[in-house]
N, C-alpha and C positions, 0 to 999 in steps of 0.2 A: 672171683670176688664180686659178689653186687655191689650193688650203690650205697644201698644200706648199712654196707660195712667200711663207708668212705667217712673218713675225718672231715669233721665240718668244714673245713677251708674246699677241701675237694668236693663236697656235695652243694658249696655257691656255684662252682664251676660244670659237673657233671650231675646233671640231674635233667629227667625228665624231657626239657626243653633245651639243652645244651645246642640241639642243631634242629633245623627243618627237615621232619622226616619227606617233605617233597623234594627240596633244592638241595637239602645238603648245607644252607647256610649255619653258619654259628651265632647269628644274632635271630633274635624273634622277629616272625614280621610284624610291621605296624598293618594291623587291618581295620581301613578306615569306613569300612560298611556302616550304615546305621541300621542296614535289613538285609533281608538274604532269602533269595528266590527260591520258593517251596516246587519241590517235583512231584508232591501230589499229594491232591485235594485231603483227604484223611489220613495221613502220618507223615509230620513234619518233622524237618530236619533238625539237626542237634541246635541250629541257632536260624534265630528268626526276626530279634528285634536288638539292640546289640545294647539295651538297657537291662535286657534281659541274661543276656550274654556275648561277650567278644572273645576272640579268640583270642586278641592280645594281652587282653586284660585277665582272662581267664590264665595263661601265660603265669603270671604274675601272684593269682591267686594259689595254683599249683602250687608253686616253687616254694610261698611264705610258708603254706601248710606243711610242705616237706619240711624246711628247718626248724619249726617250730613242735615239728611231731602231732600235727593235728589230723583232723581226716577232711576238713574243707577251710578252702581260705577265702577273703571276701575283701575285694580291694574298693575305696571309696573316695569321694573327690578331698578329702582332709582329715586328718586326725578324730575333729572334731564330728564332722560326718559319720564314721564311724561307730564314737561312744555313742552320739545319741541315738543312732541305728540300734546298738547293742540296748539301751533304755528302753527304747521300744517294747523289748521282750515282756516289759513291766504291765501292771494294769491298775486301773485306779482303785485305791485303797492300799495299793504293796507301800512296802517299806524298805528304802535304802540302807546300809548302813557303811559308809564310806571316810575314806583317809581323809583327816584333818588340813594338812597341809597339801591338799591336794591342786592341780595345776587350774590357774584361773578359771578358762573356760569351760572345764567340767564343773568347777564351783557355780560358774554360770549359767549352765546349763539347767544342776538340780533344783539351784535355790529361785531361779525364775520363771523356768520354762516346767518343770516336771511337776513344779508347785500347782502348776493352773490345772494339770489334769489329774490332780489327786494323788499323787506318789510322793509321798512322806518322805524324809531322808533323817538321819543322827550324824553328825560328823564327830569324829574319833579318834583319840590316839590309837591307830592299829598295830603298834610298837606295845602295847598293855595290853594282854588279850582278856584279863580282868576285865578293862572297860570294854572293850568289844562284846562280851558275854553281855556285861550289865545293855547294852544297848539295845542287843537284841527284841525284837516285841512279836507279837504271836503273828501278825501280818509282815515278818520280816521274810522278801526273795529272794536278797543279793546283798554280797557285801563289796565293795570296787575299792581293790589295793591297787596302791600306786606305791611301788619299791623297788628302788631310790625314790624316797616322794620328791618332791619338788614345791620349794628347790631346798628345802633345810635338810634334804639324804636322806631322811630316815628310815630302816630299814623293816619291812615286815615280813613275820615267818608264813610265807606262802601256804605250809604245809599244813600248819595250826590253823589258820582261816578258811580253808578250804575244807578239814574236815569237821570245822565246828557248821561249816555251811549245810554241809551233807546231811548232819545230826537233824536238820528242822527242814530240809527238802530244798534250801536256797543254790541260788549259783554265785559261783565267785568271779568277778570281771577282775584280770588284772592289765593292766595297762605296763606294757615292758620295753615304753620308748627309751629309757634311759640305757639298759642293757643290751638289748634284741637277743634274739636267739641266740646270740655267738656265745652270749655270758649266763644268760640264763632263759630256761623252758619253762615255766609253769606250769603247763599244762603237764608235763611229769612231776609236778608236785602238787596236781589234785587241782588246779583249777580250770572252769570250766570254758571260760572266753577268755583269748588272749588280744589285748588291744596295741595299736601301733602308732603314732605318727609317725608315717615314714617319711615325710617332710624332714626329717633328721637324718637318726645315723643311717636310715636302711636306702635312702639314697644318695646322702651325704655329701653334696655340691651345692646349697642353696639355691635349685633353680626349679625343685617341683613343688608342688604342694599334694600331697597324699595321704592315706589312711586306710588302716588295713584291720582284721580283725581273722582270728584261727579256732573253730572249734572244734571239740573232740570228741561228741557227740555227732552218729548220724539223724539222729531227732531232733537236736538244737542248730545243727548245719540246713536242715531244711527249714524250722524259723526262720532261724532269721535270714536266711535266702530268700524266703517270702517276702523281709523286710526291708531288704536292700533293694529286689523287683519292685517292690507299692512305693519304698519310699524315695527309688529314685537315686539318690545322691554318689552315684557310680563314678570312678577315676577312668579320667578318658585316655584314649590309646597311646597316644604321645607320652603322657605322666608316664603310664605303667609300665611302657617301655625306659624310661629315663630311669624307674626304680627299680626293673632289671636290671640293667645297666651298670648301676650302684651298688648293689647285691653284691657283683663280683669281686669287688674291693673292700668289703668291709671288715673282714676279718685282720685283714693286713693294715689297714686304718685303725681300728680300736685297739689293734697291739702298740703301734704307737702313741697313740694317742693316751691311750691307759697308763706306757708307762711316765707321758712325761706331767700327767696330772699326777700322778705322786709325786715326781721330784719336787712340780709348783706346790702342791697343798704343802708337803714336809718344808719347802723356801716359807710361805707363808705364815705355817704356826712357829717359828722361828723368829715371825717376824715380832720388833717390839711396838710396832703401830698397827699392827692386826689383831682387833679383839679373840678372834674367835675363827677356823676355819671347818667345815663340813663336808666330809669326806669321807665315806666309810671303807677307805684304804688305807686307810690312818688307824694304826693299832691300839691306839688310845679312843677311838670311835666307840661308844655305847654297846652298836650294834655289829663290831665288828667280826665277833666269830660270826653272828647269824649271817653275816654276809656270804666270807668263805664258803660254809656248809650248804647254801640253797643259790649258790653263783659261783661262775668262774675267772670274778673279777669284776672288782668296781667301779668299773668306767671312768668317763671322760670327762664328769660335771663334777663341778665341788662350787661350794658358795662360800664367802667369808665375808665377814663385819668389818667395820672400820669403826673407830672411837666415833662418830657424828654423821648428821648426812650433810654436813658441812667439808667433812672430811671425805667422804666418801666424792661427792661433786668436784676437789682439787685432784684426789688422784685419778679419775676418767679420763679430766682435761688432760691429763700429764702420760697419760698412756700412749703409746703408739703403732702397738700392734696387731689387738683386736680391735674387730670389728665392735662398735657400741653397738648393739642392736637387738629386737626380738630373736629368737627360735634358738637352736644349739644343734650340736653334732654332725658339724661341716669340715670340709678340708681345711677351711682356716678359724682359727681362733675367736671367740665370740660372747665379747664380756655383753651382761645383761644386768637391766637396773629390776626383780621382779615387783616393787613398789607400781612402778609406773609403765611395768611393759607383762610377764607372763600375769600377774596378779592386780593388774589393776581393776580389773572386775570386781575384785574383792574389797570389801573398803576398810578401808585402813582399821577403825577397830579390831574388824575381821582378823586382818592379817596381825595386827600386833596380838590379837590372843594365842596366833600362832605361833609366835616369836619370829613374824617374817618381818623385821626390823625397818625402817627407810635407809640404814646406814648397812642396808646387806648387798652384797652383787652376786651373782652366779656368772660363774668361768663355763664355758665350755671348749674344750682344749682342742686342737687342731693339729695338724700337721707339721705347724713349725718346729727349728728345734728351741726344745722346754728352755736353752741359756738365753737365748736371743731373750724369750717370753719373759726369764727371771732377771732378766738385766734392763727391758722395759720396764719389769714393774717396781725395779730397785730402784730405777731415778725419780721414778716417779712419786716411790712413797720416801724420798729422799727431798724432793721439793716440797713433798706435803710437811715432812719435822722439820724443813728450815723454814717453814711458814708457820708452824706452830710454836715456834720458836721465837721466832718474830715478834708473835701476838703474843706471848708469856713476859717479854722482855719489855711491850707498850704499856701492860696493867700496869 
């Protein structure tokens, strides 16, 4: 039996780097070189400046490429490192065309930085491939899904965008932080760069900051390998060992995790003070079959409303289990305000055309178990109606 024929849970554990073909260890080493001594003058060794390549790091890019089904993988100091690594590929005069709801600082990115050097962008419901078509323009070279967007879920058909890409010679960036590999590949569904923060699930402890990127191209892997070398922004050996590390457990983390983010989302659209919950594991979701059909499951994030950001501001204070804070897809639970933390980049206009509300939060569900989490948020949205009850009772 090869490896290739090992179930994903088996191939975080056995692949490639499972042991030190020197020592025999089962953890990678950390190699802390930043150069490496050439034995002779005119053909130099596999590594020589460690911006260029580390073995630890290198480590790390293997293994993503493996789950991910690409044929190179490219590890970088942050998420964000990453995308704009991958924009790179652009040149002035191209044209974006990208998710609407998409996460702050790729919003940040296109509309400030990719603006100054001539790269146009359309933002989209990529959920209508109607308006995806209409967007397109004869300088159109990429189209960057984000599915599950963030943080409203929305989901898009990977398959349809990636081959309406093909049709006019574009590439398709999808960013598959909310999934990872476990749940879904894109790049066996036609797209051509696969993006990560692995500041999330794929290390999932809140202690690295990462970013990772999988192509499936060997002429688009040496791009932008070019562009990770000029541009520098490399994940150093310590990170890329910690998101090894985390690798190993993720599968068995987002089985968890997944399933108690259904029971919370299903507790919540139940609830009579939640407007509104976003979940595309919830069978009533929009986009639910497309989910099933291009994923193995909806992950660990769902967002929902509350009647006010007045309401919204009582039930946080009243919470006690999550963490209040940026980022998602940690060991422990991690409620977010995107108003004021992944979207604040974005300004509020912005996001209310998005339907990113001030009275929204995004959950990212953890490891606890899901009653403790529904019985925190029942008292809590329990002191928010006796408080609005209060006020009903003063008019």
């Amino acid at each position: 039996m090869t490896k290739e024929e090992f179930c994903f849970e088996t191939r975080l554990l056995h692949n490639q780097h499972k042991m030190d073909p020197v020592t025999g260890a089962v953890s990678v080493p950390i190699q802390h070189a930043s150069t490496f001594h050439q034995f002779d003058v005119d053909q130099f060794g596999k590594y020589d400046y460690a911006r260029s390549l580390n073995p630890t790091r290198e480590a790390l890019e293997d293994v993503i490429a493996e789950l991910e089904g690409g044929v190179k993988g490219f590890a970088f100091a942050s998420g964000m490192a990453a995308i704009s690594t991958a924009f790179l590929l652009l040149s002035a005069g191209d044209h974006v065309v990208i998710t609407d709801d998409v996460y702050g600082g790729t919003f940040r990115m296109v509309t400030e930085v990719l603006t100054r050097f001539g790269v146009e962008h359309t933002f989209v419901d990529m959920t209508d491939l109607e308006q995806v078509k209409q967007a397109i323009k004869p300088n159109t070279k990429a189209f960057y899904v984000e599915t599950p967007s963030n943080p409203l879920l929305k989901v898009t058909d990977i398959k349809a965008i990636s081959s309406m890409a093909k049709e006019i010679g574009a590439l398709t960036f999808v960013d598959n932080t909310f999934l990872t590999p476990a749940l879904q590949r894109p790049l066996e569904l036609g797209a051509d760069i696969v993006l990560h923060s692995a500041t999330k699930f794929l290390s999932g402890h809140s202690d690295v900051v990462a970013g990772l990127a999988v192509v499936k191209d060997e002429d688009l892997a040496k791009r932008l390998g070019f562009l990770q070398n000029s541009f520098g922004a490399i994940l150093g050996v310590q990170d890329a060992w910690l998101v090894l590390r985390g690798l190993k457990t993720l599968s068995v983390r987002l089985e968890h995790s997944q399933k108690s983010t259904l029971k919370i989302a299903e507790f919540l659209q139940s609830h009579p003070l939640i407007e509104r919950v976003y979940y595309p594991g919830l069978d009533d979701h929009p986009h639910y079959q497309l989910q099933q059909d291009q994923a193995q499951g909806a992950g660990a994030v769902l967002s929902f409303e509350l009647k006010s950001e007045a309401a919204l501001r009582t039930f946080v204070s009243g919470v006690k289990i999550p963490v209040f804070a940026v980022s998602l897809g940690a060991v422990e639970s991690i409620l977010s305000y995107p108003a004021k933390m992944s979207h604040a980049a974005m300004p509020q206009a912005e996001r209310e055309k998005r339907g990113i509300k001030n009275s929204l939060l995004r959950l990212s569900v953890g490891l606890e178990n899901p009653d403790d989490l529904i019985k925190d948020f029942s008292q809590s949205l329990e002191q928010l109606g006796q408080n609005e009850l209060v006020l009903q009772q003063g008019e």
